[in-house]
Phi, psi and omega in degrees: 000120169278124173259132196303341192292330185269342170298304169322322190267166199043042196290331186282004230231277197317310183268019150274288206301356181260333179295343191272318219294285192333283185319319195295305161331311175289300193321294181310332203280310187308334190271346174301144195281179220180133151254163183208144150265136184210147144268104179248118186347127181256101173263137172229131201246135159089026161339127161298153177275178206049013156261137183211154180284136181243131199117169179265173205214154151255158199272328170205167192253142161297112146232098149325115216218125158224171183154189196303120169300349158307303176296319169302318194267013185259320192294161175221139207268347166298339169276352183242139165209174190227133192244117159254122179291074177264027139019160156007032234240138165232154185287136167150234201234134169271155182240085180263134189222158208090017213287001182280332192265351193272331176272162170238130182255175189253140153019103172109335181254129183254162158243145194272315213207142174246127168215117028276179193231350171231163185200119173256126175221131183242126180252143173245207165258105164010012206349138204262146179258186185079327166279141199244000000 
C-alpha cells in the first residue's frame, strides 16, 4: 500500500527532476536532423509600368529544407516566400536562377532542393488602354 505521505516529500525536488527528464528528451529528440517538404509563395515585385507578364508563372516554389527537427516543425511555410524583383526590367524573357540564395531561412536551416530551380519570365508591353 502507498502512502501519500512518502509520494509528498521532496515534491519539489521529484518535479524539477522530471522537468530536467523532460527538457533532455525534447533536447535529444529536437537535434536531431530532419527533412521537410514545403511550398513556399513566389512573388513577384516592382513590375515596370507599361509592362505585363506574359505566360503562365507558378504560384510556389516546390522546396526541400533540413535541419534540427525542433526548427523544422516550428517553421510555418506562411513566413516564407521567395520575391523576384523585376526592377529596372525591359521586355522580353528574363531568366531567374538561384532560387536557394533567394530564400530567407532562419539560422541553421539548409536547402536541398528547389523545384522548379530556374523561372523564365517574359514581360511584354502593355496593350494600351482606350484603344480599340
Amino acid at each position: 500500500m502507498i502512502h501519500w505521505q512518502v509520494l509528498g516529500k521532496n515534491l519539489s525536488l521529484k518535479l524539477l527532476a522530471l522537468t530536467l527528464a523532460v527538457a533532455l528528451w525534447m533536447l535529444a529528440t529536437g537535434a536531431k536532423d530532419a527533412k521537410r517538404d514545403i511550398s513556399v509563395p513566389l512573388l513577384l515585385q516592382n513590375l515596370p509600368a507599361g509592362l505585363s507578364i506574359a505566360g503562365p508563372l507558378p504560384g510556389a516554389i516546390d522546396v526541400t529544407i533540413a535541419g534540427p527537427k525542433i526548427r523544422l516543425l516550428g517553421l510555418r511555410s506562411e513566413e516564407l516566400s521567395l520575391s523576384l524583383d523585376l526592377s529596372n526590367l525591359r521586355a522580353g524573357t528574363v531568366t531567374f536562377s538561384g532560387m536557394e540564395k533567394r530564400l530567407r531561412l532562419p539560422p541553421g536551416i539548409t536547402v536541398m532542393r528547389v523545384f522548379p530551380s530556374v523561372i523564365e519570365v517574359k514581360l511584354v508591353r502593355a496593350p494600351r488602354q482606350g484603344n480599340k
